[in-house]
VEXDREN-2710 file (C-alpha; in Angstrom, 1 decimal):
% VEXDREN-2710
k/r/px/py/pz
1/UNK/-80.4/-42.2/-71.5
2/UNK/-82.8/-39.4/-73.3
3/UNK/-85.4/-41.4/-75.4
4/UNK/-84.5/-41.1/-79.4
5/UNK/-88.4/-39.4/-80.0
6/UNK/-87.7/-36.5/-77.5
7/UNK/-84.3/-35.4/-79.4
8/UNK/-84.5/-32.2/-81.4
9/UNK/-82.7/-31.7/-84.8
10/UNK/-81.3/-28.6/-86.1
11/UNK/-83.8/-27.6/-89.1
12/UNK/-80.3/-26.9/-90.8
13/UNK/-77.1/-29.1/-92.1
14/UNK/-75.5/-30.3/-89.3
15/UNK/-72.8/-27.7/-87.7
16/UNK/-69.1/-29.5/-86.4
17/UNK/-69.1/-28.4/-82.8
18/UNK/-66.2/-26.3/-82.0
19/UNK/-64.0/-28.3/-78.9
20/UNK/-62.2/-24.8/-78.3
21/UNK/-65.5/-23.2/-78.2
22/UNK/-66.5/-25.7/-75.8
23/UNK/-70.0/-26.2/-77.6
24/UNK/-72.3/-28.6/-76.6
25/UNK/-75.8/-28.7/-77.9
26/UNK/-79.0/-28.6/-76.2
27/UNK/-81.0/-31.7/-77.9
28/UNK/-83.9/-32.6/-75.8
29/UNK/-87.4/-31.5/-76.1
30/UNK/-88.0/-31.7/-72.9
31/UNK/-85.4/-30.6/-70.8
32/UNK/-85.9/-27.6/-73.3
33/UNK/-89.4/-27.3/-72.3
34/UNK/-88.5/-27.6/-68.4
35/UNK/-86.5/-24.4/-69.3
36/UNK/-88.4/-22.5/-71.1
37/UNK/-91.2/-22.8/-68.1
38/UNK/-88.6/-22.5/-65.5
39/UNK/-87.5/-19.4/-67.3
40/UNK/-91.3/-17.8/-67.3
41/UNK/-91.0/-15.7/-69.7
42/UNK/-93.2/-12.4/-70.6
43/UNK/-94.0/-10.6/-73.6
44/UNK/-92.2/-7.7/-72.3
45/UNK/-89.4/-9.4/-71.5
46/UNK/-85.5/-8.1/-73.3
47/UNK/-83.6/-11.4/-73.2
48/UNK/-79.8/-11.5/-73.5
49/UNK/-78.8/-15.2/-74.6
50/UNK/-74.7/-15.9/-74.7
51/UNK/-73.8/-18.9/-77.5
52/UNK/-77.1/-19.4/-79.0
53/UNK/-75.4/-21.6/-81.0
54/UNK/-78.1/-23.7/-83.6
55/UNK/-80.9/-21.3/-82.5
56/UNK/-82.8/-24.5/-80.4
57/UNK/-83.1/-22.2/-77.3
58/UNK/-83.3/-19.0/-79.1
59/UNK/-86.6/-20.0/-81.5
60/UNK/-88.6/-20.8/-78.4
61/UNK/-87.4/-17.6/-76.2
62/UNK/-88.6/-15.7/-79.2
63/UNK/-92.2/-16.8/-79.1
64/UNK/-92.3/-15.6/-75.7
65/UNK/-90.3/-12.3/-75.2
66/UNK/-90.3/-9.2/-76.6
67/UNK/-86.7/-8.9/-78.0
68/UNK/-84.1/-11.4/-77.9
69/UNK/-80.2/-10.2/-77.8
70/UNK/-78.2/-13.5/-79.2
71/UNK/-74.6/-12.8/-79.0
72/UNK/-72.9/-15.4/-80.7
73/UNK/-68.7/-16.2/-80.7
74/UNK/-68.3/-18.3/-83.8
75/UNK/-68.8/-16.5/-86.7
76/UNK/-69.7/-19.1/-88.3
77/UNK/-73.0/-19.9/-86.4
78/UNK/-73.8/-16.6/-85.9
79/UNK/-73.9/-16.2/-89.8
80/UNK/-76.0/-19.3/-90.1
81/UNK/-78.2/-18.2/-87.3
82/UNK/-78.9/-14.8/-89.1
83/UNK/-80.2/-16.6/-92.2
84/UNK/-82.6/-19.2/-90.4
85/UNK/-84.3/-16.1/-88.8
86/UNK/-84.7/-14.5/-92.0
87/UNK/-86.1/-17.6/-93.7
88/UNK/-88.5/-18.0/-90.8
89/UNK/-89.4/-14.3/-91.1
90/UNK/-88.6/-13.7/-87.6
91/UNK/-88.3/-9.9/-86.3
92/UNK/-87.9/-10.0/-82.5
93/UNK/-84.1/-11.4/-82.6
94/UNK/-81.1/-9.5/-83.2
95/UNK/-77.7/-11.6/-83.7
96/UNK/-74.6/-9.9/-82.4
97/UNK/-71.4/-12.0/-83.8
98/UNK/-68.4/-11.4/-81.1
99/UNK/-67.1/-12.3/-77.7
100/UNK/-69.6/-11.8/-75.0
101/UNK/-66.6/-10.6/-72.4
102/UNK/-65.3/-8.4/-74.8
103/UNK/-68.7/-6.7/-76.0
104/UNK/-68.2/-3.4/-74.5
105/UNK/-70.7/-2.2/-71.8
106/UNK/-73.2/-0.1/-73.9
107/UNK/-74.5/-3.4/-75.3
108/UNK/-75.8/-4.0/-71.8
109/UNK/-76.9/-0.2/-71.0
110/UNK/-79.2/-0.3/-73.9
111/UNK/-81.0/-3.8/-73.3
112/UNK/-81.7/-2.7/-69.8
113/UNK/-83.8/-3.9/-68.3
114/UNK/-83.3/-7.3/-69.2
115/UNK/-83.2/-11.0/-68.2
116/UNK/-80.7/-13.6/-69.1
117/UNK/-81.3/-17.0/-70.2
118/UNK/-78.8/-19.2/-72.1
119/UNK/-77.1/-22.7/-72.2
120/UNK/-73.5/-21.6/-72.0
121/UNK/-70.1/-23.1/-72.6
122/UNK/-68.8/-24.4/-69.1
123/UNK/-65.4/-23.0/-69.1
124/UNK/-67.0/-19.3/-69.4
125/UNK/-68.9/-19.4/-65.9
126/UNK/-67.1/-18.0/-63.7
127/UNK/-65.6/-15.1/-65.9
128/UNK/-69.6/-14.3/-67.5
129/UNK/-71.1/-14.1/-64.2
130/UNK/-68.3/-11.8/-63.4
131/UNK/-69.0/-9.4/-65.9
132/UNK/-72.5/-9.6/-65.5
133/UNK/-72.5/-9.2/-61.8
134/UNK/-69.6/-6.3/-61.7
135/UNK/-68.9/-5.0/-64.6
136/UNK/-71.3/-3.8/-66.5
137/UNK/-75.2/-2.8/-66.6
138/UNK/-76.9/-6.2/-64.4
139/UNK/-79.6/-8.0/-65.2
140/UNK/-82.6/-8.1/-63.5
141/UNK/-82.0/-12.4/-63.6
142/UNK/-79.9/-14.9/-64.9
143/UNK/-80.7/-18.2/-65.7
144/UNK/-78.1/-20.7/-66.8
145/UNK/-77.2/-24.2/-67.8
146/UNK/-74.1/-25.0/-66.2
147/UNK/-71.8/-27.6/-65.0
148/UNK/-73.4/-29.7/-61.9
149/UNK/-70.6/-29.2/-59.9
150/UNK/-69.9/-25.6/-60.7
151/UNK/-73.7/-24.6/-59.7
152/UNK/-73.0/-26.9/-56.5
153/UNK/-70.5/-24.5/-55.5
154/UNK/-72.5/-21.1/-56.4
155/UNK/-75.4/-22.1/-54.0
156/UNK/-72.8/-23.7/-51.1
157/UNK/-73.0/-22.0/-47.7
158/UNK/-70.6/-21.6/-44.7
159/UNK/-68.4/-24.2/-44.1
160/UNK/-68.1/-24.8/-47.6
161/UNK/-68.1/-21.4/-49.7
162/UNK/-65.3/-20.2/-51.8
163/UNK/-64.4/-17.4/-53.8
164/UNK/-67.1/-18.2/-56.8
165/UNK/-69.8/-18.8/-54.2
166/UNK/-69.0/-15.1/-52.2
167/UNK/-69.0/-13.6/-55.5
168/UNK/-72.1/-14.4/-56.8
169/UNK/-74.5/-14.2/-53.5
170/UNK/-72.8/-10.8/-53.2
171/UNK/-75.1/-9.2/-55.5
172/UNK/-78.2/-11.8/-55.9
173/UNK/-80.1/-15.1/-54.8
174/UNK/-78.8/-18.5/-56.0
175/UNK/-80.6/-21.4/-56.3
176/UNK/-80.4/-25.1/-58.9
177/UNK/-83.9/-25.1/-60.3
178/UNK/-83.2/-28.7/-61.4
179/UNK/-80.0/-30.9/-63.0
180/UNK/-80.1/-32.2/-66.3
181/UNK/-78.5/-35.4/-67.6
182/UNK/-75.4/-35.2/-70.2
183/UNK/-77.6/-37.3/-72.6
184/UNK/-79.5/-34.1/-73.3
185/UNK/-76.5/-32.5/-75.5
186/UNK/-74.8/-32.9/-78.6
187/UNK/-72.0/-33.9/-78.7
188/UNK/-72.1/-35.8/-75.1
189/UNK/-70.2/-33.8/-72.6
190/UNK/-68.4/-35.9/-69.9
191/UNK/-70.4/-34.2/-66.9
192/UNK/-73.9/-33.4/-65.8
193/UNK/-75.4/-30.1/-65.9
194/UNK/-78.1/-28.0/-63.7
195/UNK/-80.0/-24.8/-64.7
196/UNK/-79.0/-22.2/-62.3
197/UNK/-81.4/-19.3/-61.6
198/UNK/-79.9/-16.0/-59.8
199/UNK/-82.4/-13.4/-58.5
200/UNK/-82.9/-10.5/-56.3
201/UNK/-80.0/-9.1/-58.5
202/UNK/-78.4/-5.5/-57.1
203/UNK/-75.5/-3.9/-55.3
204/UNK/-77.6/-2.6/-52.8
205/UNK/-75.4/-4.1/-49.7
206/UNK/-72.5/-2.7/-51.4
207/UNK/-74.1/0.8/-51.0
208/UNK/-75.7/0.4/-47.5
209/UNK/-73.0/-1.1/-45.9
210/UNK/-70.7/1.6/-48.0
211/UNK/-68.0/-1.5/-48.3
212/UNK/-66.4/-1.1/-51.5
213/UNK/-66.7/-3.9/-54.0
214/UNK/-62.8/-3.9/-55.1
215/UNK/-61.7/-3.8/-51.6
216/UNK/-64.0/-6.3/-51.0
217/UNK/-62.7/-8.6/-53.4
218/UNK/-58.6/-7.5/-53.0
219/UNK/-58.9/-9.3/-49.3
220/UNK/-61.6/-11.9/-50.5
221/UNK/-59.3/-13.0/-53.2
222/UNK/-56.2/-13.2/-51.2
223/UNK/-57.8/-15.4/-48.8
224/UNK/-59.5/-17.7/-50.5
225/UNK/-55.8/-17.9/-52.4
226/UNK/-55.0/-19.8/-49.3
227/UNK/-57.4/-22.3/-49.3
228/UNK/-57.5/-24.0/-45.7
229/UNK/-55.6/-21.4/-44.0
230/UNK/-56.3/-19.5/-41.1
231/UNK/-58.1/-16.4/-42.2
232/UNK/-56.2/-14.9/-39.3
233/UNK/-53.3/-15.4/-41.1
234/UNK/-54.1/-14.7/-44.2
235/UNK/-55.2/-10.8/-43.0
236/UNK/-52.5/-10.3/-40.8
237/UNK/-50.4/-10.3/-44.2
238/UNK/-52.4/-8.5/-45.9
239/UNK/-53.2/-5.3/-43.8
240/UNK/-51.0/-3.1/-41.7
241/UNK/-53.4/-3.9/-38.7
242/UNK/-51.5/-5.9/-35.8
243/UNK/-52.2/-9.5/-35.2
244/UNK/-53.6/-9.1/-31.9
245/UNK/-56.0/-6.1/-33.0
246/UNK/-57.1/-8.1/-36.0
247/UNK/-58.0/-10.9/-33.7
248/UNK/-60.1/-8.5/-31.6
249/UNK/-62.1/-7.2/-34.4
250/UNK/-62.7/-11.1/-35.7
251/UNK/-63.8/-12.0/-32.1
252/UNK/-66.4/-9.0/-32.0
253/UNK/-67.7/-10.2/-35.2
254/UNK/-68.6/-13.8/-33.8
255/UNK/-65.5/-15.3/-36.0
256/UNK/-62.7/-17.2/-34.4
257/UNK/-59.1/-16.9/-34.6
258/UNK/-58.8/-20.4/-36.2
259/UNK/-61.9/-19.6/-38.8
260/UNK/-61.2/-20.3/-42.4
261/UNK/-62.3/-18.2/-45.3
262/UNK/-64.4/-20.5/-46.3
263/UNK/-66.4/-20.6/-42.9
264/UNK/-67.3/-16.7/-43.5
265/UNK/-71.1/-16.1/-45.0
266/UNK/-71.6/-13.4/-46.6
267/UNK/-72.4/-10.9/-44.1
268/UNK/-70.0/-11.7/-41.7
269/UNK/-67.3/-10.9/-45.5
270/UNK/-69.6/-7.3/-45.3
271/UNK/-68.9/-7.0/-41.9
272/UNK/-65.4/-8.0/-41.1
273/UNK/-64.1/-5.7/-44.2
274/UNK/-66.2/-2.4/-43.1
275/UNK/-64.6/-3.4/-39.6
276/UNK/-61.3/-3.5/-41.4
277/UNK/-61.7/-0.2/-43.3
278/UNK/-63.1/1.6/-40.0
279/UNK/-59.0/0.5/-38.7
280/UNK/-56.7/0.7/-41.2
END
């Protein structure tokens, strides 16, 4: 349980938190401190933060970086956000009301370079580190409060990597800086949560192994579709390449003929698709 003196209040009328939204409040002083010196943040720093939500995170960003990007879903908070910054006479934060996966890619270009740091809604993970990663201008870092489980399966290796995993240590360096207990949010949610921190952010073995990132992801997709089934398999259905030739090139590559996509790291996925390319 968090101790009742370490729990922070919004220095505003309490907001409802928004189920669909999937809001949950960061409350505790001190897992917010652990952040904020996990995080390390400079005076030159331009930090995106996704749901900023009652500001708890934002405020103390602020005192550290240079400018703070806030993008904000419910218009609601985002209004009530804008006038607790004015009241406090703050200039280094900018409020952007919308849908982070929707904001369109020149929101990125023009923050860059830039870190991110935020305490996000769980159910957007997967599809934000997408767009961060892929789709638009990356950031130099991420750091992120997420699910337990979910950062689990970002940092697993091989036997035990999926299509979340791939995608991530693709482009950077995963690693759970620490976990922190549900008690430490408002309302309660019903699982723990860990601050992720992603580094060494680029595409660079896209463009020196000159694999593409869609094809890439078209046979990484398909397979992992198939969870548990022979990768083999799974290949021979999805190229033109004969079964016996596709078991050649997996063998040259170290990776047997009962191997499971799961089983694959991440250089072997490089690998076995610039093999595949090379072929088709």
């Amino acid at each position: 349980m968090t101790d009742p003196d370490t729990k922070l209040l919004p220095p505003w009328d309490q907001h409802k938190p928004n189920k669909l939204l999937g809001q949950h409040f960061l409350v505790d002083k001190n897992i917010l401190q652990k952040i904020i010196g996990a995080a390390a943040i400079k005076n030159t720093d331009t930090v995106l933060e996704v749901g900023p939500g009652l500001g708890i995170l934002t405020f103390e960003i602020a005192k550290r970086a240079g400018k703070v990007a806030a993008v904000e879903k419910d218009p609601a908070l985002a209004e009530t956000l804008k006038k607790e910054i004015e009241k406090r006479g703050i200039t280094n934060i900018e409020v952007i009301a919308g849908d982070i996966l929707k904001m369109p890619r020149e929101l990125f270009a023009r923050i860059v370079p830039y870190r991110v740091i935020a305490n996000i809604p769980y159910y957007l993970t997967a599809r934000l580190l997408r767009k961060l990663l892929e789709e638009v201008a990356q950031p130099k870092e991420i750091i992120f409060t997420i699910q337990k489980e979910v950062a689990e399966r970002i940092v697993s290796r091989p036997p035990r990597m999926s299509l979340l995993a791939l995608g991530v240590q693709l482009y950077g360096t995963p690693k759970i800086l620490f976990t922190i207990p549900k008690s430490a949010f408002w309302p309660v949610p019903e699982v723990e949560a860990a601050l992720i921190k992603i580094e060494n952010i680029s595409k660079n073995i896209f463009s020196e192994s000159g694999v593409s990132e869609s094809g890439l992801f078209s046979i990484a997709r398909a397979a992992f579709q198939t969870k548990r089934k022979i990768l083999l398999n799974s290949l021979a259905r999805q190229t033109s390449i004969d079964k016996a030739s596709l078991q050649i090139t997996l063998a040259s590559l170290g990776i047997t003929r009962l191997a499971r996509s799961e089983e694959l790291s991440v250089g072997q996925w490089i690998s076995l698709v610039a093999r595949l390319d090379k072929n088709s």
